[in-house]
PDB file as gemmi writes it, atoms N, CA and C in Angstrom:
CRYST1    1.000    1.000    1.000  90.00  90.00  90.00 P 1                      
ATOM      1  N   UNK A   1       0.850  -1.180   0.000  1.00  0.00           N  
ATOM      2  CA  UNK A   1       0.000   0.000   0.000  1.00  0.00           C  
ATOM      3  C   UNK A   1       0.895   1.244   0.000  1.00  0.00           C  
ATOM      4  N   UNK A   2       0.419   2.296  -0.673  1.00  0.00           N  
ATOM      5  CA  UNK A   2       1.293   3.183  -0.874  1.00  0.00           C  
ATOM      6  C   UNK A   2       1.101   4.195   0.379  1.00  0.00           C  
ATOM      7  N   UNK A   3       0.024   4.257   1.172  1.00  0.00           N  
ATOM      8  CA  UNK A   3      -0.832   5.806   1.580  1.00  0.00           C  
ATOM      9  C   UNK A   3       0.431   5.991   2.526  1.00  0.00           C  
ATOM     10  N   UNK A   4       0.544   7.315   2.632  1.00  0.00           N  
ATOM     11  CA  UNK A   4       1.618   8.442   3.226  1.00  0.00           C  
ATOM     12  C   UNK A   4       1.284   8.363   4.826  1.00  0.00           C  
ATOM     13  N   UNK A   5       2.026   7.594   5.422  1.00  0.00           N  
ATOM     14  CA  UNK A   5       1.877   8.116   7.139  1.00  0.00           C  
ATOM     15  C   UNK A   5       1.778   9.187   7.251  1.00  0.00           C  
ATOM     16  N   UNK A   6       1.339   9.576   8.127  1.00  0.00           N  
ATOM     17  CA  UNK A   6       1.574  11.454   8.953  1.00  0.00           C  
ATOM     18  C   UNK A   6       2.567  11.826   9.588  1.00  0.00           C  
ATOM     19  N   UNK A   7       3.713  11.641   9.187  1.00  0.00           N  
ATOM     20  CA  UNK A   7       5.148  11.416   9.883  1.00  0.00           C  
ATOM     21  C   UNK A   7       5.594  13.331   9.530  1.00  0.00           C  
ATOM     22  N   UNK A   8       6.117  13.927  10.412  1.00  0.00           N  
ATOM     23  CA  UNK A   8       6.388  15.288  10.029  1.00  0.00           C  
ATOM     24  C   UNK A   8       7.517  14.441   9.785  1.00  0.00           C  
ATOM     25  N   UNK A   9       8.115  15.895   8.739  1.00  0.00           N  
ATOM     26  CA  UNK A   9       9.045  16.570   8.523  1.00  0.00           C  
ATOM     27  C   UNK A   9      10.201  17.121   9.329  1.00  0.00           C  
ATOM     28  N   UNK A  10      11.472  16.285   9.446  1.00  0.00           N  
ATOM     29  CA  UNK A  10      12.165  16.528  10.344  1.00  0.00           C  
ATOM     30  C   UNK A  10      13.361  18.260  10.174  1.00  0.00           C  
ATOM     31  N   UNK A  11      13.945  19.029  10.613  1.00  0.00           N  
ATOM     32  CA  UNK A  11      14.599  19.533  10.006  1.00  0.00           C  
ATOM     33  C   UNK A  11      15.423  19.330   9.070  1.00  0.00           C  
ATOM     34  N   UNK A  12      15.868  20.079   7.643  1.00  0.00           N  
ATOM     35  CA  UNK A  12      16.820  19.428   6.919  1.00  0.00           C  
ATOM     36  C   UNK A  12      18.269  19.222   7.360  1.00  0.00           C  
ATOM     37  N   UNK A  13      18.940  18.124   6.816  1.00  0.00           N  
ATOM     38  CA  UNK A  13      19.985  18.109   7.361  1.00  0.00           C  
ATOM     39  C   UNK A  13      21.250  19.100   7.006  1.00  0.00           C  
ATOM     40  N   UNK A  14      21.224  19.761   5.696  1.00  0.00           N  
ATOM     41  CA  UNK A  14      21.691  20.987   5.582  1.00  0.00           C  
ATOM     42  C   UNK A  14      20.755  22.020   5.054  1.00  0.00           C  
ATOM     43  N   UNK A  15      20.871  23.207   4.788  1.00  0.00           N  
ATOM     44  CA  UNK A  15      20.001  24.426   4.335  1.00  0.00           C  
ATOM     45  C   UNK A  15      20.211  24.481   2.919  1.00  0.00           C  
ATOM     46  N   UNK A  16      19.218  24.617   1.525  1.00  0.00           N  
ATOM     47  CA  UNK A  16      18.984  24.742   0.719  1.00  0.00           C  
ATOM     48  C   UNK A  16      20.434  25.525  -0.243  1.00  0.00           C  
ATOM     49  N   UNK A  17      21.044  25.087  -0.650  1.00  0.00           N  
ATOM     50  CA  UNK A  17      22.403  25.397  -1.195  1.00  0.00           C  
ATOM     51  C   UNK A  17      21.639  26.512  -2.469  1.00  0.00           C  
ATOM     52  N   UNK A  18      22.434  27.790  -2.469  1.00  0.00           N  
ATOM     53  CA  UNK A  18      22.427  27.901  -3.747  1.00  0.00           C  
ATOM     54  C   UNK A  18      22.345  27.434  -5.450  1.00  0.00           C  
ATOM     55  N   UNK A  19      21.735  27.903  -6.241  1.00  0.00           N  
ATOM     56  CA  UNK A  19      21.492  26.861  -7.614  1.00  0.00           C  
ATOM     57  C   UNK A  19      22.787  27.173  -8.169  1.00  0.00           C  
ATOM     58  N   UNK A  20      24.311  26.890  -7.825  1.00  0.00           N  
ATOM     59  CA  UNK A  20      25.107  27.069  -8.895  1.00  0.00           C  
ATOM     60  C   UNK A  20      25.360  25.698  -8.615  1.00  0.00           C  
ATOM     61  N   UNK A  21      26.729  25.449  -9.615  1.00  0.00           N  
ATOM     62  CA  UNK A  21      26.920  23.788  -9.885  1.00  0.00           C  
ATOM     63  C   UNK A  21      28.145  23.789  -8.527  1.00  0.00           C  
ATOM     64  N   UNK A  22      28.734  24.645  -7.933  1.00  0.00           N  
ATOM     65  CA  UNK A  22      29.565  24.222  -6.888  1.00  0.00           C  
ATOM     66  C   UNK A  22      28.619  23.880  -5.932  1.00  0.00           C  
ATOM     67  N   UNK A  23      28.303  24.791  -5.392  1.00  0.00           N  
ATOM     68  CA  UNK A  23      27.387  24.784  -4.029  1.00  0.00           C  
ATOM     69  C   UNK A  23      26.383  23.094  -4.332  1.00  0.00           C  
ATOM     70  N   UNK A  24      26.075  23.259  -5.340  1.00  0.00           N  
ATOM     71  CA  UNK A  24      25.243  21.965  -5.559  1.00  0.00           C  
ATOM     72  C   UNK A  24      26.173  20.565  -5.458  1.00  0.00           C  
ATOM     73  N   UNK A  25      27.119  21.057  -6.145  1.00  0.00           N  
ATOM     74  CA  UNK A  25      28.113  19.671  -5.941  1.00  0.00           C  
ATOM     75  C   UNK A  25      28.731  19.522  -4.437  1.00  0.00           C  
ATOM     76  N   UNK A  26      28.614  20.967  -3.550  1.00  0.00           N  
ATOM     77  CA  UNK A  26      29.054  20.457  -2.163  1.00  0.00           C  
ATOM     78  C   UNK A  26      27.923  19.630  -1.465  1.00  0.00           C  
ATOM     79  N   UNK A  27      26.691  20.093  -2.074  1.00  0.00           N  
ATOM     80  CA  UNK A  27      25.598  19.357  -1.140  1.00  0.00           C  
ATOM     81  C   UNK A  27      25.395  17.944  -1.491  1.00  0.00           C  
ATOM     82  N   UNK A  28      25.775  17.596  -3.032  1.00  0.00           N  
ATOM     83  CA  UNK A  28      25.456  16.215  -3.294  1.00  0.00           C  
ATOM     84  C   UNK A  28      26.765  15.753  -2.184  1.00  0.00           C  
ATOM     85  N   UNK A  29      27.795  16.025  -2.362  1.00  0.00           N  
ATOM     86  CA  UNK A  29      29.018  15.708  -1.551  1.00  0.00           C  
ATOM     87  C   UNK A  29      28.599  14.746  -0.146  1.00  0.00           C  
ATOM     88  N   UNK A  30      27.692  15.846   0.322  1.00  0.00           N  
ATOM     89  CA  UNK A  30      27.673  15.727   1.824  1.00  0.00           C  
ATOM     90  C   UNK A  30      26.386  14.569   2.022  1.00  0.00           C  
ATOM     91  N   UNK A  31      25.355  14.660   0.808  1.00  0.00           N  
ATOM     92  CA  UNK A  31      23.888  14.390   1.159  1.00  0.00           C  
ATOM     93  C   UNK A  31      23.830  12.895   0.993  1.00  0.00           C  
ATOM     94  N   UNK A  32      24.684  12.714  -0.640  1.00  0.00           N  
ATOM     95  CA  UNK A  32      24.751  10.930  -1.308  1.00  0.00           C  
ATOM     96  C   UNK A  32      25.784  11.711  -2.351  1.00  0.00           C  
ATOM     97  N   UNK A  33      26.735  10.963  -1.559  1.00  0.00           N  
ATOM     98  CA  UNK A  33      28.491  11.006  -1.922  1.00  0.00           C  
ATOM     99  C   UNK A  33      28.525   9.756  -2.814  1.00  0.00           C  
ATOM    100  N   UNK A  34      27.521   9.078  -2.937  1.00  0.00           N  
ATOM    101  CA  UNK A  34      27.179   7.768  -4.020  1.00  0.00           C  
ATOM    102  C   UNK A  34      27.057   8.494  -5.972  1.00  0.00           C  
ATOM    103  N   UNK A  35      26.577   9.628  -5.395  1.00  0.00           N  
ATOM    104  CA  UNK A  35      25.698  10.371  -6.729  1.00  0.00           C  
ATOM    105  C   UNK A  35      26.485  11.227  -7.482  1.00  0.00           C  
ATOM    106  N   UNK A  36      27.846  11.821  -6.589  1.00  0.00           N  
ATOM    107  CA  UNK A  36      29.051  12.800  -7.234  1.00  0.00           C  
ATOM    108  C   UNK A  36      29.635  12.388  -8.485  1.00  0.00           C  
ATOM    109  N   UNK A  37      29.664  11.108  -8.549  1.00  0.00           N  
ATOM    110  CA  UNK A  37      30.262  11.082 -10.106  1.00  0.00           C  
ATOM    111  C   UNK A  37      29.174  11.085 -11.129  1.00  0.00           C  
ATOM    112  N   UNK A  38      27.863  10.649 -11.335  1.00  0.00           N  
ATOM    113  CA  UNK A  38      26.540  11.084 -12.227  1.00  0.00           C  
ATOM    114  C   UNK A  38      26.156  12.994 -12.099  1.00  0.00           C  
ATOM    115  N   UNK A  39      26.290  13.122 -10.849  1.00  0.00           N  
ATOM    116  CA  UNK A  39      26.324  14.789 -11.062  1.00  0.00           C  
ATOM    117  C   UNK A  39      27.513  15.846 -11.802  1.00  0.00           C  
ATOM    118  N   UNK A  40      28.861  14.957 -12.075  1.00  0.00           N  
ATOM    119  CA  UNK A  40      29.812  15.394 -12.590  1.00  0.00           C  
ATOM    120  C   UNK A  40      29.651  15.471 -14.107  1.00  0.00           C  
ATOM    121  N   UNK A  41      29.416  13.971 -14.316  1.00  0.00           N  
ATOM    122  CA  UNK A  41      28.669  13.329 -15.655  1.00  0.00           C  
ATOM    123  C   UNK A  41      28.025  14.153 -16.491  1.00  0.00           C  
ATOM    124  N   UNK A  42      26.788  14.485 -15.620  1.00  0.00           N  
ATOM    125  CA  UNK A  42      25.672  15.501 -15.938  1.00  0.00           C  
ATOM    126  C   UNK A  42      26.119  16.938 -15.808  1.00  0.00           C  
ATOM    127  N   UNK A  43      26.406  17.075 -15.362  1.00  0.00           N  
ATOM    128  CA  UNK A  43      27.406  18.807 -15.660  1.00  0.00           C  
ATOM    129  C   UNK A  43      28.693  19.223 -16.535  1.00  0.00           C  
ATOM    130  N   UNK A  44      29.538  17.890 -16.750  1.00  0.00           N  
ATOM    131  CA  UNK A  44      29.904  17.841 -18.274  1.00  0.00           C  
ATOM    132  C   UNK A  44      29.194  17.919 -19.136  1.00  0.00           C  
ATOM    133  N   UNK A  45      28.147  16.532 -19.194  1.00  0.00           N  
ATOM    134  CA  UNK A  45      27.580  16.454 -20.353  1.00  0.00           C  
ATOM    135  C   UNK A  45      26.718  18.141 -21.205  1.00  0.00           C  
ATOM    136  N   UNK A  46      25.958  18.691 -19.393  1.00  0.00           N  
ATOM    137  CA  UNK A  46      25.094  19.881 -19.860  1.00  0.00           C  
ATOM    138  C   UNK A  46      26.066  21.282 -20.151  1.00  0.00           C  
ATOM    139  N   UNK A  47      27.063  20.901 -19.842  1.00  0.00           N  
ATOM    140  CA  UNK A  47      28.326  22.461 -20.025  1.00  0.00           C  
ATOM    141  C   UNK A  47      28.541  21.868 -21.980  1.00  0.00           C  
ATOM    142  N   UNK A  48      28.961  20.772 -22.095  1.00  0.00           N  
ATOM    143  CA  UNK A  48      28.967  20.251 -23.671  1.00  0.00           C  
ATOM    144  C   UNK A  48      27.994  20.726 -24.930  1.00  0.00           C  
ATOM    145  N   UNK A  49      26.881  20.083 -23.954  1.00  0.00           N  
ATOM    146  CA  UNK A  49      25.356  20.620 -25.129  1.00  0.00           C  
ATOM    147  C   UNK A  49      25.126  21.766 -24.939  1.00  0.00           C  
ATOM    148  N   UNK A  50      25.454  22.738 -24.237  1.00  0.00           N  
ATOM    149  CA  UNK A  50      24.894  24.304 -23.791  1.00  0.00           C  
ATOM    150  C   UNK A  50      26.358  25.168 -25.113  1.00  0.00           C  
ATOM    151  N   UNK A  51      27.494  24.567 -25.016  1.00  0.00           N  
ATOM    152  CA  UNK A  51      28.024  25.102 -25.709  1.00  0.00           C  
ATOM    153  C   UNK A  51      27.845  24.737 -27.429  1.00  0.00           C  
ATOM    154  N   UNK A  52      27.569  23.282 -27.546  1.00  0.00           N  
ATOM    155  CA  UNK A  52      27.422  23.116 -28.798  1.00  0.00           C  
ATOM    156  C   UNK A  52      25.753  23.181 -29.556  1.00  0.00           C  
ATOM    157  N   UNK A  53      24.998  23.839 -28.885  1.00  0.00           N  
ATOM    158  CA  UNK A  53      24.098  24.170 -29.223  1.00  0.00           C  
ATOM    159  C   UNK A  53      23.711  26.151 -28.924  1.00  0.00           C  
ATOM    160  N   UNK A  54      24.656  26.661 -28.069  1.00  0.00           N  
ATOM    161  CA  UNK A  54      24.621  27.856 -28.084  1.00  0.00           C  
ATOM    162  C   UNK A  54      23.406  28.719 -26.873  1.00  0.00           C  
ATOM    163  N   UNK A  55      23.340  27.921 -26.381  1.00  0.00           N  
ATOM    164  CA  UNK A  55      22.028  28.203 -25.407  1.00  0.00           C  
ATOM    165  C   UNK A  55      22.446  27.359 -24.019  1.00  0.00           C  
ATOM    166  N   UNK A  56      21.728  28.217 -23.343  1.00  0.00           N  
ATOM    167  CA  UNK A  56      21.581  28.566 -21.800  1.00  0.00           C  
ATOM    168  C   UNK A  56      20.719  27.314 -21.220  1.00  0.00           C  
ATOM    169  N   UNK A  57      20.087  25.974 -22.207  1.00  0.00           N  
ATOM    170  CA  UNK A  57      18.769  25.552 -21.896  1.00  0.00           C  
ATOM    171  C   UNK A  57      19.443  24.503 -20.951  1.00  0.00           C  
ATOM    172  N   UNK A  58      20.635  23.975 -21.359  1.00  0.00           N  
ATOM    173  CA  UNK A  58      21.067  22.493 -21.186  1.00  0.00           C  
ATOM    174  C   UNK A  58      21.521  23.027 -19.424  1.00  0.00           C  
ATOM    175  N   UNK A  59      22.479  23.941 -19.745  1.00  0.00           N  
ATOM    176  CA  UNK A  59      22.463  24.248 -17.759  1.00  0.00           C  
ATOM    177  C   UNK A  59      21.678  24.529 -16.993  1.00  0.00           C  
ATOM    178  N   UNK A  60      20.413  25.190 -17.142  1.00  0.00           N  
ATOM    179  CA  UNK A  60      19.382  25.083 -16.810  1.00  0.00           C  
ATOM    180  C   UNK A  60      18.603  23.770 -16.214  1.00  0.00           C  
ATOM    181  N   UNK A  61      18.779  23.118 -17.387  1.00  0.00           N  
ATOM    182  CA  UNK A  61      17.527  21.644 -16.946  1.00  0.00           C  
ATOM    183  C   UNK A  61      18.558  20.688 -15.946  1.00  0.00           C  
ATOM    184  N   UNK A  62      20.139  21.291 -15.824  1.00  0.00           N  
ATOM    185  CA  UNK A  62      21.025  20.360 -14.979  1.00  0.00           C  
ATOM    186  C   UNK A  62      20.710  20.945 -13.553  1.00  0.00           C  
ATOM    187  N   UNK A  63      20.545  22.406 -13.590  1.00  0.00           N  
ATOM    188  CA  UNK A  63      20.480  23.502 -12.349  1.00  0.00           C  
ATOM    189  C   UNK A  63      19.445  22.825 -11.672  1.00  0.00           C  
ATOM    190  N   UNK A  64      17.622  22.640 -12.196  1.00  0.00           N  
ATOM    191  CA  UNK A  64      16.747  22.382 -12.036  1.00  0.00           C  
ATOM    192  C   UNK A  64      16.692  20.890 -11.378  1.00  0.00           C  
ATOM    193  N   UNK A  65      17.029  20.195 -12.566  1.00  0.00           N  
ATOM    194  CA  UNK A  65      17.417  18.445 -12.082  1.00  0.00           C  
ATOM    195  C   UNK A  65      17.854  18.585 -10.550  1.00  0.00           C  
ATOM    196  N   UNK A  66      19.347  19.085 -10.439  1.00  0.00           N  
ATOM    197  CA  UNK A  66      20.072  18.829  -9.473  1.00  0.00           C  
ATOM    198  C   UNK A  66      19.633  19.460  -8.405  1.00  0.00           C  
ATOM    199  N   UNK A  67      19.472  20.441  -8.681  1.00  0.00           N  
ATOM    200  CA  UNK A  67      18.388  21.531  -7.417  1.00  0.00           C  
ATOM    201  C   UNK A  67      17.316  20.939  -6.647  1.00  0.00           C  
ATOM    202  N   UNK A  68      16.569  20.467  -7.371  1.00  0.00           N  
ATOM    203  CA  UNK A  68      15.207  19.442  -6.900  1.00  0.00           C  
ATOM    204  C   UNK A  68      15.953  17.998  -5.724  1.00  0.00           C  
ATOM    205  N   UNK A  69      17.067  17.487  -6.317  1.00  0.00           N  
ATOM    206  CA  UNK A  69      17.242  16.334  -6.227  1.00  0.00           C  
ATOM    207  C   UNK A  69      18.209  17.035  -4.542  1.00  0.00           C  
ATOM    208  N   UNK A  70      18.554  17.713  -4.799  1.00  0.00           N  
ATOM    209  CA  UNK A  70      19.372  18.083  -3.267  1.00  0.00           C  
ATOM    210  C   UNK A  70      17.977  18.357  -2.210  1.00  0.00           C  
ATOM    211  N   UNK A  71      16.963  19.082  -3.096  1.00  0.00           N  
ATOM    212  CA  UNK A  71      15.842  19.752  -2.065  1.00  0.00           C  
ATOM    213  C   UNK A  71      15.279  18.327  -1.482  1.00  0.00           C  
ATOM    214  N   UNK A  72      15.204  17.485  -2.429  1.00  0.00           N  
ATOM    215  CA  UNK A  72      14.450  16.212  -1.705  1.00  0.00           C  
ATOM    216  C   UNK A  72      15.591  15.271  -0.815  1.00  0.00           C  
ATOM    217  N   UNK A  73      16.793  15.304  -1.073  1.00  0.00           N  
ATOM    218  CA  UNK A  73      17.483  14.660  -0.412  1.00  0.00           C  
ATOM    219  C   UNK A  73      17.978  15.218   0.883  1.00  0.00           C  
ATOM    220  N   UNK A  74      17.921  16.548   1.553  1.00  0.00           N  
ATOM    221  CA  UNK A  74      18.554  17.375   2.409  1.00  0.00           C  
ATOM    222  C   UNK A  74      16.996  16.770   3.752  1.00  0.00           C  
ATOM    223  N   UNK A  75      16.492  16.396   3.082  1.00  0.00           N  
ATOM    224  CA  UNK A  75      15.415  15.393   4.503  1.00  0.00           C  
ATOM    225  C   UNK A  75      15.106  14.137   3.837  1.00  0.00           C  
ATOM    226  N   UNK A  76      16.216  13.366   4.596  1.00  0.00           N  
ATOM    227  CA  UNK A  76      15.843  11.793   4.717  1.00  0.00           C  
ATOM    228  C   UNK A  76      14.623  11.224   4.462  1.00  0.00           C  
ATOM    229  N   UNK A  77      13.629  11.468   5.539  1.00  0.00           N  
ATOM    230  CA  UNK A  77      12.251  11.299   5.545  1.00  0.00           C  
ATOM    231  C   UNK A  77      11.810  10.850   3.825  1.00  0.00           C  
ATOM    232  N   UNK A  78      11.614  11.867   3.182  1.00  0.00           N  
ATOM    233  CA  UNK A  78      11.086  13.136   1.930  1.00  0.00           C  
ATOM    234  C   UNK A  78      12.076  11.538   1.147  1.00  0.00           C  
ATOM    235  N   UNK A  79      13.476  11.806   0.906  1.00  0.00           N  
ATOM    236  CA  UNK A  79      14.279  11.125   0.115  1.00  0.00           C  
ATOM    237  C   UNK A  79      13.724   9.485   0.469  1.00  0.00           C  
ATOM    238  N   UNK A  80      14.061   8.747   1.293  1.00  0.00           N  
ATOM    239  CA  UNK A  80      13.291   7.386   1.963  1.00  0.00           C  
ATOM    240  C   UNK A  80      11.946   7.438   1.273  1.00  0.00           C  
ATOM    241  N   UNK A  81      10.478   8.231   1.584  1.00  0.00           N  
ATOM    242  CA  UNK A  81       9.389   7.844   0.629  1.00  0.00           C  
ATOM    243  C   UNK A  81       9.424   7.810  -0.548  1.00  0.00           C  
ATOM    244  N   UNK A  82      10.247   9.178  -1.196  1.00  0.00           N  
ATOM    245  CA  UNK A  82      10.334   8.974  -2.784  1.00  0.00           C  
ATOM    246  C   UNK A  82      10.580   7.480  -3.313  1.00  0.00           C  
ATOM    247  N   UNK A  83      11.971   7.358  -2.555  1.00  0.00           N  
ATOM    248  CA  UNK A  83      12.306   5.368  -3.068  1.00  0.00           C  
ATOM    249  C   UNK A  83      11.317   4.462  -3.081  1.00  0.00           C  
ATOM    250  N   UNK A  84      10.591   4.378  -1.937  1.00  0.00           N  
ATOM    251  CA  UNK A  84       9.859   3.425  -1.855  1.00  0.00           C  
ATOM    252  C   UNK A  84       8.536   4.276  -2.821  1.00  0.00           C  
ATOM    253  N   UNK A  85       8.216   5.043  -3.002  1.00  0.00           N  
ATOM    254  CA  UNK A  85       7.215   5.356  -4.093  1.00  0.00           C  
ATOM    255  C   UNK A  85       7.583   4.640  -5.582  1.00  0.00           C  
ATOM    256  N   UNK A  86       8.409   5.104  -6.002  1.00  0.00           N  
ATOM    257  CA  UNK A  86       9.693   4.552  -7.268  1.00  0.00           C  
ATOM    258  C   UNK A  86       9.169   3.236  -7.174  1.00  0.00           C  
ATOM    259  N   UNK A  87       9.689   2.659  -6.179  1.00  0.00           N  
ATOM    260  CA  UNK A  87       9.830   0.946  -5.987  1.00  0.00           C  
ATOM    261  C   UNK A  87       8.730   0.649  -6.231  1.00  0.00           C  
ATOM    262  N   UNK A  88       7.491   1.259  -5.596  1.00  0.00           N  
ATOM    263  CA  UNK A  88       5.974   0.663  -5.628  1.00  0.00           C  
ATOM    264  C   UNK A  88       5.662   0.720  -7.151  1.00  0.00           C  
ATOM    265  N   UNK A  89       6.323   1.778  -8.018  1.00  0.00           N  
ATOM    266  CA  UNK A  89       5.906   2.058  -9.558  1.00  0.00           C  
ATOM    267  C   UNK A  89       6.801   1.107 -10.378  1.00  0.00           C  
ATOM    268  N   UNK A  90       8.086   0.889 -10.072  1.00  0.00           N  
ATOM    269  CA  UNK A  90       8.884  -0.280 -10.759  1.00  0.00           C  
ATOM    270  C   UNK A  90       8.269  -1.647 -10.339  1.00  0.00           C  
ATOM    271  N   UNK A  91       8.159  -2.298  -9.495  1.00  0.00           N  
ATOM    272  CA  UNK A  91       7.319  -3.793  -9.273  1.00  0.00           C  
ATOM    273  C   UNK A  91       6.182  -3.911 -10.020  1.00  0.00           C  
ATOM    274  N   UNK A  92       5.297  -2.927 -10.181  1.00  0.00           N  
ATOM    275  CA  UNK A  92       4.069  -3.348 -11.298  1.00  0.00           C  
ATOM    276  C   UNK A  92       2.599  -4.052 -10.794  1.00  0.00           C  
ATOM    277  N   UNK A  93       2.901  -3.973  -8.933  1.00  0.00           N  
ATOM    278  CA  UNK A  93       2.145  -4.900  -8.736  1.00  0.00           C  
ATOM    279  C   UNK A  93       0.880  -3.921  -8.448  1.00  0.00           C  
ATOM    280  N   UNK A  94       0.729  -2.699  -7.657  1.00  0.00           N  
ATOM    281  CA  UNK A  94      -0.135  -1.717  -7.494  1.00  0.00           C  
ATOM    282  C   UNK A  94      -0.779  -1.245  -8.613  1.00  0.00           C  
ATOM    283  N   UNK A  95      -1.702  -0.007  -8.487  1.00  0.00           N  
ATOM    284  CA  UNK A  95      -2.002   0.928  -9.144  1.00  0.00           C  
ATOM    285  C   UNK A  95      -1.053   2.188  -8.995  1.00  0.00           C  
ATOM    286  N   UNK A  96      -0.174   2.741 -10.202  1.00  0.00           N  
ATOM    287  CA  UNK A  96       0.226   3.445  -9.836  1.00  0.00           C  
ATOM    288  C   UNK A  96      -0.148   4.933  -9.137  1.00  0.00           C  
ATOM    289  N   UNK A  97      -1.087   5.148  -9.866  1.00  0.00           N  
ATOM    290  CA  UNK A  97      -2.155   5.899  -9.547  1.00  0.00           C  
ATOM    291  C   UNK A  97      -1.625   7.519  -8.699  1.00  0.00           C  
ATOM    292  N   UNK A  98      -2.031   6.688  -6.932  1.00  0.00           N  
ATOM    293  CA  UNK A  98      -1.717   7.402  -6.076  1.00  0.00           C  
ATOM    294  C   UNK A  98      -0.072   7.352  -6.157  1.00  0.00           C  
ATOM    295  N   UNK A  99       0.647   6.649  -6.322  1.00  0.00           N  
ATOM    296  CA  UNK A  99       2.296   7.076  -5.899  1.00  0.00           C  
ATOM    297  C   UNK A  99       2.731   8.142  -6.822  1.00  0.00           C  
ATOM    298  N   UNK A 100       2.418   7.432  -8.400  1.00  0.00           N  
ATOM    299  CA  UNK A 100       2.704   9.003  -9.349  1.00  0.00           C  
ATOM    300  C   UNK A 100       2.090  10.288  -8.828  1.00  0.00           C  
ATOM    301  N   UNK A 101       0.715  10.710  -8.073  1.00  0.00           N  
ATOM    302  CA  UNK A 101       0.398  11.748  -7.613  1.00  0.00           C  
ATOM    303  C   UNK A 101       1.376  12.491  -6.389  1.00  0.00           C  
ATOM    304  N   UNK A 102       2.043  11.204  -5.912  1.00  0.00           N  
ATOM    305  CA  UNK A 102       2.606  11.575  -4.420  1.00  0.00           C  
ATOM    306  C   UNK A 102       3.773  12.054  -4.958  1.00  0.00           C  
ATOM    307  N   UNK A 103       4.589  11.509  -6.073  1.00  0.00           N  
ATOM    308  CA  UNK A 103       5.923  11.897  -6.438  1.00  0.00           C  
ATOM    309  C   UNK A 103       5.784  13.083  -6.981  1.00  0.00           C  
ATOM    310  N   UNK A 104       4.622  13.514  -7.958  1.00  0.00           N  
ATOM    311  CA  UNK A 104       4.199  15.027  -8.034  1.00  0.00           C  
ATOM    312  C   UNK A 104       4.865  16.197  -7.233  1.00  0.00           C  
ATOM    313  N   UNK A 105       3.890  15.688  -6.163  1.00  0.00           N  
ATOM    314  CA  UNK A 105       3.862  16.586  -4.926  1.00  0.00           C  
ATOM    315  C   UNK A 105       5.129  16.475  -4.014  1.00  0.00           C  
ATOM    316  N   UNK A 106       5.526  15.651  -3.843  1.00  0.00           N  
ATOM    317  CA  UNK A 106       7.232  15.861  -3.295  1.00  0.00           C  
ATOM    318  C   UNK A 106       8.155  16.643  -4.299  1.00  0.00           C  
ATOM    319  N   UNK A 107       7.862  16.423  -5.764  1.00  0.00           N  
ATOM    320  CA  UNK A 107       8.515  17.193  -6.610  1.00  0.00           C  
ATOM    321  C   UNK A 107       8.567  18.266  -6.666  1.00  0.00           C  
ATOM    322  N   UNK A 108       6.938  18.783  -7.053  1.00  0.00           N  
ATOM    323  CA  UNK A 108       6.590  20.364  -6.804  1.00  0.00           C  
ATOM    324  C   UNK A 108       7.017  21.285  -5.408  1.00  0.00           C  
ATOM    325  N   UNK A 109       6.982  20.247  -4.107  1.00  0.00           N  
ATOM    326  CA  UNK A 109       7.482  20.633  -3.246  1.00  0.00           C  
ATOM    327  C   UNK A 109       9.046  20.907  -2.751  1.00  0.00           C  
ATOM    328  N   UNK A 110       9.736  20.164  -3.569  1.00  0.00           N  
ATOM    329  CA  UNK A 110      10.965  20.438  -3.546  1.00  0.00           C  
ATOM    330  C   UNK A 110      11.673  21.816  -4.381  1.00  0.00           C  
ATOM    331  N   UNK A 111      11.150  21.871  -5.740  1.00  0.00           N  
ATOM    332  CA  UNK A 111      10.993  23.165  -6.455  1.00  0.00           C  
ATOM    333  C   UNK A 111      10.516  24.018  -5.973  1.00  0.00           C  
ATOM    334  N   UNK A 112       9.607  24.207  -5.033  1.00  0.00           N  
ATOM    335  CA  UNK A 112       9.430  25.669  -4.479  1.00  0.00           C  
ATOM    336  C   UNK A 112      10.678  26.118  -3.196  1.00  0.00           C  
ATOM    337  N   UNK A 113      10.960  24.848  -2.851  1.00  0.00           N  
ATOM    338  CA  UNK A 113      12.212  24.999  -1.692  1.00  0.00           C  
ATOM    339  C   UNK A 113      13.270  25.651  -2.267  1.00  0.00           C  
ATOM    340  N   UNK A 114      13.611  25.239  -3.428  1.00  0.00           N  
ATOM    341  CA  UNK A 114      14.274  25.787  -4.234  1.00  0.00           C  
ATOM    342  C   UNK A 114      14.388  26.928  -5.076  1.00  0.00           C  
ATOM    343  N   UNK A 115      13.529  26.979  -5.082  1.00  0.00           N  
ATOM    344  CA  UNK A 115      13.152  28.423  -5.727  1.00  0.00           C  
ATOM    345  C   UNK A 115      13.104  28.656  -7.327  1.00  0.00           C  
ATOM    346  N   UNK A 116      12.390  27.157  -7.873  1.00  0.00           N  
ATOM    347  CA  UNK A 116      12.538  27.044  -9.046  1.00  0.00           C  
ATOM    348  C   UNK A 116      11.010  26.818  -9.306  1.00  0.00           C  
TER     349      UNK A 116                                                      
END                                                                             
C-alpha cells in the first residue's frame, strides 16, 4: 500500500544550497556522496550541449534536475518515501495511480524549496 503516514518533517539536514553547480556539488558531496560522479557526468555532459548548441537551456535543466534532487534529499524522511514510491511504480504490482500523484507533490514541493 502506498498511503503516506503522517510522519512530520524533520529539520533538513543541511540548508537549501544555492542553484550554482559548486554549491550543488558540495551538497550532493555531503547528502549521497554515491551520486558525485553522475552529477559530474551531468554537468559535463550539460556544459557540452549548452556550448554546442549555443544556449543557456542544457544548464538550466542540470540547475533544475540537481536543485530538486538536493531539495528532496537534504530530509531523509522526503528522500526514503520517494524510493519506496519509485519501488511501488517499478514492481508493477499496485495501481500506480496514487504514488505518481505523491511523487508530483514531493517534486513540486521540492521546487518551491528551491526556488525554481
Amino acid at each position: 500500500m502506498t498511503a503516506h503516514s503522517a510522519e512530520p518533517e524533520f529539520e533538513p539536514l543541511i540548508p537549501m544550497p544555492p542553484l550554482t553547480p559548486e554549491a550543488l556539488r558540495t551538497a550532493v558531496e555531503r547528502l549521497t556522496p554515491t551520486r558525485v560522479q553522475a552529477f559530474v557526468q551531468d554537468l559535463v555532459e550539460a556544459t557540452t550541449n549548452a556550448q554546442q548548441t549555443q544556449s543557456l537551456a542544457p544548464l538550466r535543466t542540470f540547475v533544475h534536475t540537481w536543485g530538486v534532487f538536493v531539495a528532496i534529499q537534504r530530509y531523509p524522511s522526503r528522500a526514503a518515501r520517494l524510493s519506496h514510491l519509485e519501488e511501488v511504480i517499478s514492481m508493477g504490482v499496485e495501481d500506480p495511480t496514487d504514488a505518481i500523484t505523491e511523487i508530483r507533490k514531493i517534486h513540486a514541493k521540492a521546487e518551491a524549496e528551491a526556488g525554481l
